[in-house]
C-alpha angles and dihedrals in degrees: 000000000000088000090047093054092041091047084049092048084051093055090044096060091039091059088037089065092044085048094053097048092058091058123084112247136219125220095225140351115211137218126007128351131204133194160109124286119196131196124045099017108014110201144096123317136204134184128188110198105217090187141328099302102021132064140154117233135176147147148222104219144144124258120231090182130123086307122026104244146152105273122202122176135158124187130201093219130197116203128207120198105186104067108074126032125171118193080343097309124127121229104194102222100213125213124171140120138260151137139300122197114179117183114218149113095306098016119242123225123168143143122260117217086194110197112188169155126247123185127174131203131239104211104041126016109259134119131223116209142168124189143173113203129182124217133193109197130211114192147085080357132357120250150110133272127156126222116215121194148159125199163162137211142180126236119230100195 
């Protein structure tokens, strides 16, 4: 069962990115975003863009980790947009850091290290993204987990 639905998960991004390159692209939304993010962790997501290449993003979503739990992050990202181009379009991979709280039993806190897509729509202001982000975390106990997502959200200018 676990393979199917893996195998299912796999076909769904891959028509995700063919998706993506048949759609016109924008260069930069500005102002605040808001949106949904679904995956590890599933809630409601926000970015602030600070200039052309910097923004600050985060969410306020549910864990469906080892242990179910309120999850809030928020990430300092950096974004290149000359790495990736699809039918001369740029799609800024992001990297940056921030922080993860979970509430739950025995509080979580760590640091992301997000690694991502990013891809923006021509005819309405809202973005497409898919990240994986490590995380280390540092309290109550020091470990790894990884946190896996996919998401869109709409520009108020």
């Amino acid at each position: 069962m676990n393979q199917i639905l893996k195998n299912g998960l796999k076909k769904k991004w891959i028509v995700l990115f063919l998706l993506l390159g048949h759609l016109p692209a924008i260069s930069q939304p500005k102002g605040l975003g808001l949106g949904v993010i679904i995956g590890e962790p599933t809630g409601i997501s926000f970015k602030k863009w600070m200039n052309k290449s910097q923004a600050i993003d985060g969410a306020l979503a549910w864990s469906f980790g080892d242990k179910d739990a309120v999850h809030l992050h928020a990430d300092y990202l950096f974004h290149n947009r000359r790495l990736l181009h699809i039918d001369q379009h740029s799609i800024p991979f992001y990297y940056g850091v921030g922080g993860r709280f979970r509430f739950e039993d025995n509080n979580t806190f760590g640091i992301r290290f997000p690694l991502g897509l990013t891809f923006f729509l021509v005819e309405v202001p809202i973005d497409l993204f898919v990240e994986i982000v490590p995380i280390m975390n540092l309290a109550p106990e020091t470990d790894l987990d990884l946190n896996v997502a996919i998401g869109a959200r709409y520009y108020f200018h």
